[in-house]
ROMIDO-223135 format. One record per atom (N, C-alpha, C, CB): residue number from 1; residue in one letter; x, y, z; atom name. Coordinates in steps of 0.02 Angstrom, whole numbers, plus 32768, in hexadecimal, padded with zeros to 4 digits. Atoms other than C-alpha are relative to their C-alpha. Glycine has a CB too. Layout:
<atoms>
[NUM; A; [X; Y; Z]; CA]
...
</atoms>
This chain:
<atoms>
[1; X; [7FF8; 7FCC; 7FCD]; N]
[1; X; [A004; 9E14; 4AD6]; CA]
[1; X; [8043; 7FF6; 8023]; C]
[1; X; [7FC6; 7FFE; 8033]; CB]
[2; X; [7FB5; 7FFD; 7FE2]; N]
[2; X; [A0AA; 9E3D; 4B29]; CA]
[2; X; [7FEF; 7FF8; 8041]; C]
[2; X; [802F; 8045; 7FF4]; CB]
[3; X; [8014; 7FFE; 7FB1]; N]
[3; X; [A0BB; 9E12; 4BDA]; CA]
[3; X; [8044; 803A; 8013]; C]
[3; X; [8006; 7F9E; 8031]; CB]
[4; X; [7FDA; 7FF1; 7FE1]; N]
[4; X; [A11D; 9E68; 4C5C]; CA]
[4; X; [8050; 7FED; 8003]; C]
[4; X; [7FE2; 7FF7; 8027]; CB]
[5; X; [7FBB; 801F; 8012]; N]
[5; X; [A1BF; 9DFF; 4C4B]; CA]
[5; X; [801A; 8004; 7FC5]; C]
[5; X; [8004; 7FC3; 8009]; CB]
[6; X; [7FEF; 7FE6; 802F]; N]
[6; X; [A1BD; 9E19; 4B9A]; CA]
[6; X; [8018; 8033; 7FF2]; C]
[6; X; [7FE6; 7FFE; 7FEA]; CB]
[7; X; [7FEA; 7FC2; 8005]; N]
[7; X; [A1BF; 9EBB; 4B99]; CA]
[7; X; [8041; 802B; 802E]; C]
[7; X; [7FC5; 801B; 8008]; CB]
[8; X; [7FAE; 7FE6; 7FE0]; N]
[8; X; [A250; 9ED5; 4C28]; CA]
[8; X; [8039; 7FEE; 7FEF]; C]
[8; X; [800E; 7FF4; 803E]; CB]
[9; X; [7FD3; 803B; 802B]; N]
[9; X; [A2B1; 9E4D; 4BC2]; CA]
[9; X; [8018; 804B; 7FC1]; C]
[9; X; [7FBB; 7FA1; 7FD2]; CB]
[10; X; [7FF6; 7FD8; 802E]; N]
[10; X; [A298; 9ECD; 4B2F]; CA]
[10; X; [8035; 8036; 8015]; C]
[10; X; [7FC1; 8019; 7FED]; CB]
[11; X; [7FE2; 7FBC; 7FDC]; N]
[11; X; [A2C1; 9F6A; 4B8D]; CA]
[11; X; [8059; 7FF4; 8008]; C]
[11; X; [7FD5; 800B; 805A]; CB]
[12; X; [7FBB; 8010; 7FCD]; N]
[12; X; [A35F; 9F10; 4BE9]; CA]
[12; X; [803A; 7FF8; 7FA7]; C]
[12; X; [7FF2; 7F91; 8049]; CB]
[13; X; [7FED; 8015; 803F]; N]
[13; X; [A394; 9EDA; 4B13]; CA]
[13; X; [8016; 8037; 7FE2]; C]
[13; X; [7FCE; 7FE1; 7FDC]; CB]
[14; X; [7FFE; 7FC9; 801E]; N]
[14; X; [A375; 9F86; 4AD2]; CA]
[14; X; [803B; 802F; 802E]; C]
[14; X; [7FB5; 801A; 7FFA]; CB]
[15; X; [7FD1; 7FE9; 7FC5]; N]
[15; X; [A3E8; 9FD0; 4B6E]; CA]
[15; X; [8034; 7FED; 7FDC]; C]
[15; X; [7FFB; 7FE1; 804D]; CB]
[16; X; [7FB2; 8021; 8001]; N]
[16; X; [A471; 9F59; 4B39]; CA]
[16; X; [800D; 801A; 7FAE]; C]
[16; X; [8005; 7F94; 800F]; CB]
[17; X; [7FFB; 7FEC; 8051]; N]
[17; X; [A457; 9F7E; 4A70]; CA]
[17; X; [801C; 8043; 7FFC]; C]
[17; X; [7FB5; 8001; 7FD6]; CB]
[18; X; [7FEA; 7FAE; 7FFD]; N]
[18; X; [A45F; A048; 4AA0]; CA]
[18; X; [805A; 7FF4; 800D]; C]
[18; X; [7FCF; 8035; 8054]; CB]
[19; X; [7FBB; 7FF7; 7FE1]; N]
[19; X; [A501; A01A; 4AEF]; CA]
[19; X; [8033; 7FDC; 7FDD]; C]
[19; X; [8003; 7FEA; 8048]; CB]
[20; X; [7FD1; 8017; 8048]; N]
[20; X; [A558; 9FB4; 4A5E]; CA]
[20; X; [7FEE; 8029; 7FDC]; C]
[20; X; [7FF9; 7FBB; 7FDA]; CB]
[21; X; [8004; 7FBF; 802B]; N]
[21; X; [A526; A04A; 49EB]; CA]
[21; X; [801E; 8032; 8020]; C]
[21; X; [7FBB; 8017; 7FF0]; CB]
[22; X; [7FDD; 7FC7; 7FD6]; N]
[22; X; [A560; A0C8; 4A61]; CA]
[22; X; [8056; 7FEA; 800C]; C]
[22; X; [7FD3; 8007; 8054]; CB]
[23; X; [7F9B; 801F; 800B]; N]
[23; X; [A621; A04B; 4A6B]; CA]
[23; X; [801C; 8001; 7FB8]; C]
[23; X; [8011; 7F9D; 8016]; CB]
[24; X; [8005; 801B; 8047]; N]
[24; X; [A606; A026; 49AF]; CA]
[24; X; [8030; 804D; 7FEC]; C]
[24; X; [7F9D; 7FF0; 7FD9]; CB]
[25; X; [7FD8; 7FAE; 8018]; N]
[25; X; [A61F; A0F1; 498E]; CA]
[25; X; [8041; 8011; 8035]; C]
[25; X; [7FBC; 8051; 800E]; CB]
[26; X; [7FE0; 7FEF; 7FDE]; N]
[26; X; [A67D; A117; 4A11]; CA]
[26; X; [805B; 7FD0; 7FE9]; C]
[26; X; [7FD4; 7FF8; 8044]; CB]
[27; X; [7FCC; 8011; 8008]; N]
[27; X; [A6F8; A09B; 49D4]; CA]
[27; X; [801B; 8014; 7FB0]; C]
[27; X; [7FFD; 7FBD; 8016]; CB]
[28; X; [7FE9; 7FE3; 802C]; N]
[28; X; [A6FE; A0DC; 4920]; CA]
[28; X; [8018; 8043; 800E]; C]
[28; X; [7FDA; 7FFD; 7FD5]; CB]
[29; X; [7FE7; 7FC8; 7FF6]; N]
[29; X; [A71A; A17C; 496F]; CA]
[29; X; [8056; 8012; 8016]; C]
[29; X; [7FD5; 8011; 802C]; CB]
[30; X; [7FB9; 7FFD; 7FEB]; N]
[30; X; [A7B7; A153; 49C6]; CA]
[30; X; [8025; 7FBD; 7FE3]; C]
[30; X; [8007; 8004; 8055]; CB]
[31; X; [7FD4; 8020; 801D]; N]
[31; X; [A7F2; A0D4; 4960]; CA]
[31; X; [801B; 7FCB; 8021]; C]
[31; X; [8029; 8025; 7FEF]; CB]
[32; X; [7FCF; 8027; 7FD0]; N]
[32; X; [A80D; A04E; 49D1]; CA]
[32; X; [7FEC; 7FB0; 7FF0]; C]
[32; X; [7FF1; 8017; 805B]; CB]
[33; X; [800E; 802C; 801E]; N]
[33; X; [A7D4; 9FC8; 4961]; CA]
[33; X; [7FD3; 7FC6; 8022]; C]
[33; X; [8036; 7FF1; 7FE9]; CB]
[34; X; [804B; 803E; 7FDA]; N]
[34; X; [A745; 9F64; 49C5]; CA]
[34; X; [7FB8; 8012; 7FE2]; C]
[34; X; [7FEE; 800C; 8069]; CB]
[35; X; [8052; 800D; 8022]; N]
[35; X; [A6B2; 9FAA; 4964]; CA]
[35; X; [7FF2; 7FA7; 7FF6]; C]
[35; X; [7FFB; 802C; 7FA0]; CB]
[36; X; [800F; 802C; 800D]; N]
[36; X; [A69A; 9F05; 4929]; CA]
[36; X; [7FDB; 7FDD; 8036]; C]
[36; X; [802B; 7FEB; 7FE8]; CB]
[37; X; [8034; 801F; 7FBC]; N]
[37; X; [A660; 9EC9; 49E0]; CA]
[37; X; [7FCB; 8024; 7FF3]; C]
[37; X; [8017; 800D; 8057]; CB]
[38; X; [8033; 7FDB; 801F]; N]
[38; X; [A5F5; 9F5F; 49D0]; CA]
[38; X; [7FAA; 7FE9; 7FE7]; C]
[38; X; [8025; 8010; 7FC9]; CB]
[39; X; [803B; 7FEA; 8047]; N]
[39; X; [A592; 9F3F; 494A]; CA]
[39; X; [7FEC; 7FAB; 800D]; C]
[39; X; [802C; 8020; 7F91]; CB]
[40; X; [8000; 8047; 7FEC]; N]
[40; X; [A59A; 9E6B; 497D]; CA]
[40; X; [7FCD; 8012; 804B]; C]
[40; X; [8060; 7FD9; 800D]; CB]
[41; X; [8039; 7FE0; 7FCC]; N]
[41; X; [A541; 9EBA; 4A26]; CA]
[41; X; [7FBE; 8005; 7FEA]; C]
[41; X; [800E; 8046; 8013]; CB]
[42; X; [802F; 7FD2; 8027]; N]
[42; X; [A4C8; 9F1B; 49D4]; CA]
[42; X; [7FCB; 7FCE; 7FDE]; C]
[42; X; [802A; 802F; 7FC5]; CB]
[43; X; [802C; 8041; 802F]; N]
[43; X; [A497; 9E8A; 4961]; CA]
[43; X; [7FE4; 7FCA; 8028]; C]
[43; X; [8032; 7FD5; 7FC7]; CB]
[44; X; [8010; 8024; 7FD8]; N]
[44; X; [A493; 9E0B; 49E1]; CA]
[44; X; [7FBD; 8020; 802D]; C]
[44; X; [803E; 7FF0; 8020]; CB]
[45; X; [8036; 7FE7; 7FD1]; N]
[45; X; [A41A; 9E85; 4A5B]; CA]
[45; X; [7FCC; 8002; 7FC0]; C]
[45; X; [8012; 8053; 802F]; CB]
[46; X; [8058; 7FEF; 8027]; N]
[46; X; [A39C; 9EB8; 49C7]; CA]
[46; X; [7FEB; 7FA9; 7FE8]; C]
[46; X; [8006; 8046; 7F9A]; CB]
[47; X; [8017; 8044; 802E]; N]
[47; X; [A39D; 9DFC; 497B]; CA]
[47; X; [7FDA; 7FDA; 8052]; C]
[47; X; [805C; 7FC3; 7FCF]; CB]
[48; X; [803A; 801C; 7FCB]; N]
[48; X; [A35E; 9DCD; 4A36]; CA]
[48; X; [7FCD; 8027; 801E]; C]
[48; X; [801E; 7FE7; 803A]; CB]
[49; X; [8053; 7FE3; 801C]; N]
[49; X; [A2DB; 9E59; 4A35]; CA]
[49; X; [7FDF; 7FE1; 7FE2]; C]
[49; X; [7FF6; 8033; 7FD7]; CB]
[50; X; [8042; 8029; 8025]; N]
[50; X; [A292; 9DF8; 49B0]; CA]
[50; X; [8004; 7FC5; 8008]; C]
[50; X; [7FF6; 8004; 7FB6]; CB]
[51; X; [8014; 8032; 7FEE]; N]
[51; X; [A29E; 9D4F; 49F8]; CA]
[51; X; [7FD5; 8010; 8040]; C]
[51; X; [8035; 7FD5; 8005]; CB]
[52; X; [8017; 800C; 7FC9]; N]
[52; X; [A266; 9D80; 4A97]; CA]
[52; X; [7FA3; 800F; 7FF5]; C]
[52; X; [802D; 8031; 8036]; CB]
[53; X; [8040; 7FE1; 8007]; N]
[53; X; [A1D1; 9DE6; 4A4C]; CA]
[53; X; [7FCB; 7FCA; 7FBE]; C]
[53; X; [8015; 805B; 7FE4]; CB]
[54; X; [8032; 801B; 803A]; N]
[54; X; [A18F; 9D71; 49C8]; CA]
[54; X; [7FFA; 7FA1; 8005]; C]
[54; X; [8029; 801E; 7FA6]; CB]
[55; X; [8018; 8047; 7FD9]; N]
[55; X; [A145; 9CC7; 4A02]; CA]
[55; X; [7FF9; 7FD9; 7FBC]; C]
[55; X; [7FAD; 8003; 8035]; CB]
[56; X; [801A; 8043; 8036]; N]
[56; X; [A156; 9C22; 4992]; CA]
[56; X; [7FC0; 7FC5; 8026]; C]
[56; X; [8057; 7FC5; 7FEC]; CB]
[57; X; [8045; 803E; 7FEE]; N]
[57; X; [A0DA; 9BC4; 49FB]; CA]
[57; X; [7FBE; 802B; 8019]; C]
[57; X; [8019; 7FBE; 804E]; CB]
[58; X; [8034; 7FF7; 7FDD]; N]
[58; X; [A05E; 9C29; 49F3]; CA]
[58; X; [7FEF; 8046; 8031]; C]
[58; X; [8004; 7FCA; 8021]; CB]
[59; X; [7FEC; 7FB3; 7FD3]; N]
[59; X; [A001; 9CC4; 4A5D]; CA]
[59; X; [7FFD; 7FBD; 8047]; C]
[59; X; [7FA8; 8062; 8002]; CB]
[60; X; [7FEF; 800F; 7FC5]; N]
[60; X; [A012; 9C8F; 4B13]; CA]
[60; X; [7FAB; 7FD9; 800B]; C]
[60; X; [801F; 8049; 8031]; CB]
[61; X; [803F; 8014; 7FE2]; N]
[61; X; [9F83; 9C1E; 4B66]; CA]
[61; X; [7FE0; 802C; 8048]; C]
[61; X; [800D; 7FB3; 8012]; CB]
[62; X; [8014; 7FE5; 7FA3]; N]
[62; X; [9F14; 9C6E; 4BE9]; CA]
[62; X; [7FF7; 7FCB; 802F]; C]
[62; X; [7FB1; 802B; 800D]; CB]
[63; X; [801B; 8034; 7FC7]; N]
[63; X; [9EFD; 9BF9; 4C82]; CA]
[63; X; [7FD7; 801B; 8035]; C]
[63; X; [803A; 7FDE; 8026]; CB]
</atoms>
């Protein structure tokens, strides 16, 4: 089960991913040769979507 922090973690990831896709084009558009951050953004935000969302130890303990 996802908690609350997970999921604003996500949200706050997916925000930043939209916004290296949205520089990514924007920089093939004008040519100003930084896609490459871009798309290094982009990868970095979704690759910690799926750390943040997928647990190696386990589901969570209830206390």
């Amino acid at each position: 089960m996802a908690t609350k922090r997970s999921f604003g973690v996500s949200l706050l990831l997916l925000g930043v991913a939209f916004a290296g896709v949205f520089h990514t084009v924007a920089a093939l558009a004008f040519d100003s040769g930084l896609f490459v951050v871009g798309i290094a953004v982009t990868a970095a935000s979704l690759l910690g979507i799926v750390l943040v969302n997928v647990s190696i130890t386990g589901p969570p303990k209830d206390d």
